[in-house]
N, C-alpha and C positions, 0 to 999 in steps of 0.2 A: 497571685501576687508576684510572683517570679516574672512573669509574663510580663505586667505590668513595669518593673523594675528595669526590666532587659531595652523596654520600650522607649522609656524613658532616658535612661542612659545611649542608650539609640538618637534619640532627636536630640540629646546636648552635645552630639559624640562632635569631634573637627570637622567629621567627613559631610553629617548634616547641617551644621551652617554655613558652610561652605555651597553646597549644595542650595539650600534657603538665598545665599548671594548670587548664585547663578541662576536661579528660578527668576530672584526681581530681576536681572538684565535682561533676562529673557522677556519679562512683562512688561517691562516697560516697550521694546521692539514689536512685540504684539502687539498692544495698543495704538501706537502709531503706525502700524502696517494697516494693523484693522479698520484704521479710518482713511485708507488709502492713499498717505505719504506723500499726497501733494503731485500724483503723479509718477510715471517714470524715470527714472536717470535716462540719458543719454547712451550711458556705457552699456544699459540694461537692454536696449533696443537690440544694443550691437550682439549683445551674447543671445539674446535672442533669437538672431538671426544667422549666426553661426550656426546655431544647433538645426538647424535646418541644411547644412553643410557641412556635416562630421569629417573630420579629417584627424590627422597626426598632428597638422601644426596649422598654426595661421601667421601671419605677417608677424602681429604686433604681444604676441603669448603664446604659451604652449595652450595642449588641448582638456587636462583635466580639469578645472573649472566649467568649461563648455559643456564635456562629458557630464559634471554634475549635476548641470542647469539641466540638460536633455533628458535625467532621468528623472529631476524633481516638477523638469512640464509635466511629463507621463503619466506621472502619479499625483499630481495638485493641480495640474492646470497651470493657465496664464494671468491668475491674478496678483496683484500684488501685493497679497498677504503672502500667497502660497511662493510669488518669485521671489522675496525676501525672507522666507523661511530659515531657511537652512543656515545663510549669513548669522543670522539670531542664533541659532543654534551653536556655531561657531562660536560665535563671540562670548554667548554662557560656560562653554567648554574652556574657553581663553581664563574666565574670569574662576572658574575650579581650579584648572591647573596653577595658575599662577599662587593663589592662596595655599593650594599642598606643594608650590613647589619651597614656599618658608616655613611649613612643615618639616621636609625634606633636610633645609637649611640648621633643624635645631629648634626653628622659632614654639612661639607656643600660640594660645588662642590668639591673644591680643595683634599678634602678627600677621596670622593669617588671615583675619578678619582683613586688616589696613592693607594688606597685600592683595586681598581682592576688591575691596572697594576703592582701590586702587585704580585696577584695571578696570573699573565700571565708572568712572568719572571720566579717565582717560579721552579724550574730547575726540582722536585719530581713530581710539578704537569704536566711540560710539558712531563716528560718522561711516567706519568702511564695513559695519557689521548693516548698519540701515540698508545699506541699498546692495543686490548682488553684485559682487566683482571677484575677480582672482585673490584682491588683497585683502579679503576678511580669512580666508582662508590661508592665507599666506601666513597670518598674524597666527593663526594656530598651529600651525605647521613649525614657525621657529620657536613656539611656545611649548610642543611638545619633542621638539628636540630639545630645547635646555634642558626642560626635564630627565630625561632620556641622556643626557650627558650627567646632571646629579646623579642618578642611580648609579651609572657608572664609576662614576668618581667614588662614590662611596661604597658598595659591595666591590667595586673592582671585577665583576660577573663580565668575562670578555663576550657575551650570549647579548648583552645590551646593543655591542657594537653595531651587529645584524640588525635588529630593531633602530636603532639608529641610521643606518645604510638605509634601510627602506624608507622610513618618514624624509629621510632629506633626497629623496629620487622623487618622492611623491611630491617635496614639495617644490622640487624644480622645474617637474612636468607639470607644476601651478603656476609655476612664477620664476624666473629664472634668478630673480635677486636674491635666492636661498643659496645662489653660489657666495653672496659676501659672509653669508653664516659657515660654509666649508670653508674660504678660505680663514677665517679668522679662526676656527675649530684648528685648522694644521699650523697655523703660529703659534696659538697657545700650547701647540704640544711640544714644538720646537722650543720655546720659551719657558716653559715649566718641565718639572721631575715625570710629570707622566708622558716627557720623550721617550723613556721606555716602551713605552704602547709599540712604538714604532718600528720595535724590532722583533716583534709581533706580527700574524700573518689578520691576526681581528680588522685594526684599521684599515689595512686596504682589501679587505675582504667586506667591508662595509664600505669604501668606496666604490669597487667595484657592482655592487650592488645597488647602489643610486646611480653608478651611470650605466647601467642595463634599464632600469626605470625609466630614466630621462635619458635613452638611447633613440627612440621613435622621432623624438623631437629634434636632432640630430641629424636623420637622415633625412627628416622632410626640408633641413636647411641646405644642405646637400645637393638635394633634388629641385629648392626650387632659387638658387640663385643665393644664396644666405641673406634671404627676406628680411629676415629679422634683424641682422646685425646693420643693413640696411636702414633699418625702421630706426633702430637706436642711432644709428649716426645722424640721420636727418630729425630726428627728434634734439636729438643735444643742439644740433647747429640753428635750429631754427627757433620752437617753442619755449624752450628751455634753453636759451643762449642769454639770454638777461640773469640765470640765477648766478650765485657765487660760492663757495666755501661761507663765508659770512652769511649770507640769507641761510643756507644750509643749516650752520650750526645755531643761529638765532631762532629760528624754526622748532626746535627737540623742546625747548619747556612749553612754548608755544602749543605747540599740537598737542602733548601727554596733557596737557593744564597746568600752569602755572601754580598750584599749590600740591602738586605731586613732586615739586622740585625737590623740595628737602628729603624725601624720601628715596628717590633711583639716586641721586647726587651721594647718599649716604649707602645708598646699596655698591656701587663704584668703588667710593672710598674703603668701604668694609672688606671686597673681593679682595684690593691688591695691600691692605693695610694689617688687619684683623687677624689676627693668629686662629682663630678659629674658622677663619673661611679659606685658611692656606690650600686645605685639598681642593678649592673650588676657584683657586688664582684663574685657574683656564676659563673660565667662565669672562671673566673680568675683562683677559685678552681677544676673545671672542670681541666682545663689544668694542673694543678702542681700535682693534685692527678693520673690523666692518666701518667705524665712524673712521677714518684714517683714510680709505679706499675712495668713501663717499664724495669724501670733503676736498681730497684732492683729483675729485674728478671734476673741479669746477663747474659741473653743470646737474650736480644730483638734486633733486626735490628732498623736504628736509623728510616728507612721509616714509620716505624709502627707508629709513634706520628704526620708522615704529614699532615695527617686530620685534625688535631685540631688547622691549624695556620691561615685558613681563620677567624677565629672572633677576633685572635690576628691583622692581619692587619689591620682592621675595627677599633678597637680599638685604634691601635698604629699610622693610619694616621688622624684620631681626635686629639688625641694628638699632634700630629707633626704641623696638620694646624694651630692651637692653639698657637704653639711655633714660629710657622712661620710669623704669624700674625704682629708681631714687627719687621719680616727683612725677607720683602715680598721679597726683593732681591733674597732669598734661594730656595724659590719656583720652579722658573724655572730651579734654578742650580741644585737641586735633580734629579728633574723631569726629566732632563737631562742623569744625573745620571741615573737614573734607565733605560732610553730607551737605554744609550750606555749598559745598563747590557741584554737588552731583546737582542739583538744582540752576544753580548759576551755567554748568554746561547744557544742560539740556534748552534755559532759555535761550541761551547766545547761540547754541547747534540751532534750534529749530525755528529762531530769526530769520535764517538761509530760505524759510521754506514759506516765506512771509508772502509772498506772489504769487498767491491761489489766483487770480486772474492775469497772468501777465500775459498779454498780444505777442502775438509772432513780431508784430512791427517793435515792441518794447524789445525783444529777447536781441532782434538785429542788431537794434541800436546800440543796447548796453553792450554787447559781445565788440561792435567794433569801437564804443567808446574806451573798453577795457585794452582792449588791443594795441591802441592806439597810446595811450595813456602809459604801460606798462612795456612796452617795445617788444609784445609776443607774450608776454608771459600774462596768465589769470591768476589772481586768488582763488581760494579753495571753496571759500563761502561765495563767490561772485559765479565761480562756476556752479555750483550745485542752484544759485537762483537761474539762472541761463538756461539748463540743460533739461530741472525738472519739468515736466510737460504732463499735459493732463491726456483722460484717458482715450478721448473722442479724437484725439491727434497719432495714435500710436502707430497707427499703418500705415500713415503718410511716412510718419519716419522711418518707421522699420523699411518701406521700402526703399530711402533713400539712404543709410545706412548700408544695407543691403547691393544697391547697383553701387556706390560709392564703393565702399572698404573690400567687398567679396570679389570684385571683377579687377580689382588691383592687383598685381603679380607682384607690386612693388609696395612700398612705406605709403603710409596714408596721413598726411597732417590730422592733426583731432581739430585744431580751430579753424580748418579748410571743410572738414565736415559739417561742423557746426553752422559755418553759414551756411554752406550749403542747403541744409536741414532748413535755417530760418527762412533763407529766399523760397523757397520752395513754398514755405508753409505761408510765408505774407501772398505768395503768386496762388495760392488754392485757394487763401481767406477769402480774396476779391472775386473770385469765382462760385465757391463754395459755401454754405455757410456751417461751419466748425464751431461748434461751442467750446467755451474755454474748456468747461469739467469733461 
């Protein structure tokens, strides 16, 4: 009976429905991996293709995402269940953390639940956990640094700092946008009581620690002309020269889904308002100084700040439960709410994917009607109809991909690739005969 008893209180425990929320995100990305996703990404080609060319660095990212792909061909092969694995995996991870991180926060069940199915409607996160790229993992990476900052904040254990220094080296040799999560981390300390830290040898000992990590990546800029800073400049001037601060911040409830608003809006509010989130004001600064960086860079994509909204949910469904507590009524009416929105994101997400037969001559055309239309710049949905490609196409691209972006010393436009890719693939069709699947 004890047995049974322990069990039980086991599968009701936070840590298992939590766990149960990260299972279904995960199945659901199965499911549609498994019936093979309409194809390859674009970008999937390119990593692809890299891994055949291990290096420190590349033009356009650092190298451990690449590294990741390379060892999950090795051991899964080149399908596209097995290349979208681990994204999935990610993303289930994203959607645990997030739910203990309003655990953490004080919250109780009802919080952590809305705090992770939160992050599982999230429309940014289900689209960059689909397909392999650096930014699924990116998304966990500032997901388990917030965390990894709560702990701190609250046992005060200077041993986190270290754990902290590593995930954010890790997650710069992913993705270098994890510099806006340090620089916003070093405002909020300058800004808040736990400037103290700073007279302390922890935080730059956990600086110093993520730039040993993300040193390699450093030298290879170094070594080969600063490729990369190259890549971003002609990225901002050219692709990206139509966006604004306005598109930027119109973009953030956009992408999270529009009925997650009241929720991180409220998480926000709580950081820098709430007497009980005072020890966690750094949290709050974190987020307004990354959005502040972005939005005055005139030319940021609004995806680039989706990272930083798992600690807002955390935050904003403590608050909520908090508010709800008086009109327990609303509880299940949200909650409602948000499952008719997991539903309503997945039709509207997987609309994008509605051109199971699209021609190389369609893919042309829309790519430069959008172009054209847009002054450079693509929608998110317009691009993933463009790019997904099926599977009897993938070695024509991988190798243009391949002679294109690898033999480049220099920055590589993405919509110079892309045509490229389509002429190619119209100039094989009339030769060839390629089936769509």
């Amino acid at each position: 009976m004890g047995n049974r008893s322990d069990t039980k209180s086991l599968l009701r425990s936070d840590w298992a429905i939590l766990v149960a929320l990260a299972l279904i995100k995960l199945l659901v990305h199965f499911c549609v991996n498994a019936a093979g996703g309409y194809g390859y990404f674009r970008d999937e080609l390119y990593y692809i293709a890299c891994t055949e060319h291990l290096d420190i660095g590349y033009v356009d990212q650092p190298p451990l995402s690449i590294y990741i792909l390379a060892v999950s061909r090795l051991l899964f092969g080149d399908s596209i269940f097995a290349l979208r694995l681990l994204p999935a995996m990610a993303g289930a991870a994203t959607v645990f953390l997030t739910g203990w991180m309003a655990r953490e926060f004080g919250g109780g069940r009802f919080s952590q639940i809305l705090a992770a199915v939160a992050s599982i409607v999230s429309l940014i996160y289900l689209g960059m956990n689909t397909i392999f790229s650096m930014n699924s993992f990116d998304i966990l990476f500032w997901t388990g640094s917030a965390y990894l900052i709560i702990r701190l904040l609250k046992t005060e254990n200077p041993r986190y700092w270290l754990l902290l220094g590593l995930v954010l080296g890790l997650g710069l040799f992913n993705k270098i946008g994890v510099l806006w999560l340090a620089f916003g981390l070093f405002g909020g300390l300058l800004l808040t009581p736990q400037r103290a830290w700073l007279r302390a040898q922890w935080p730059w000992m956990s600086g110093l620690l993520a730039l040993l990590v993300f040193l390699p990546y450093i030298i290879w800029n170094f070594t080969h002309d600063f490729a990369h800073l190259e890549f971003i400049r002609h990225a901002t001037s050219d692709k990206y020269s139509s966006l604004s601060w306005v598109t930027f911040a119109v973009g953030q409830p956009l992408l999270q889904n529009p009925s997650t608003l009241p929720i991180w809006v409220t998480g926000l509010c709580m950081l820098f308002v709430s007497k009980q989130f005072k020890p966690f004001r750094l949290l709050g600064y974190v987020y307004v100084i990354a959005f502040l960086i972005l939005a005055f860079n005139q030319h940021s994509k609004s995806e680039y700040l989706a990272p930083a909204y798992g600690m807002l949910f955390a935050a904003g469904a403590v608050g909520l439960e908090q508010w709800f507590s008086k009109r327990v009524w609303l509880k299940p009416v949200y909650l409602s709410l948000l499952q008719s929105a997991v539903l309503f994101s997945r039709l509207q997400f997987f609309r994008c994917f509605r051109w199971r037969r699209t021609s190389a001559t369609q893919m042309h055309s829309v790519l430069h009607h959008q172009l054209r239309r847009t002054g450079n710049s693509i929608s998110f949905r317009s691009s993933m109809r463009i790019c997904l490609v099926g599977k009897k196409r993938r070695r024509l691209l991988h190798a243009c991909f391949t002679d294109y972006r690898l033999k480049s010393n220099r920055s590589a436009r993405s919509m110079q690739i892309i045509t490229d890719a389509a002429e190619q693939l119209i100039f094989s069709e009339r030769n060839m005969d390629f089936p769509n699947r």
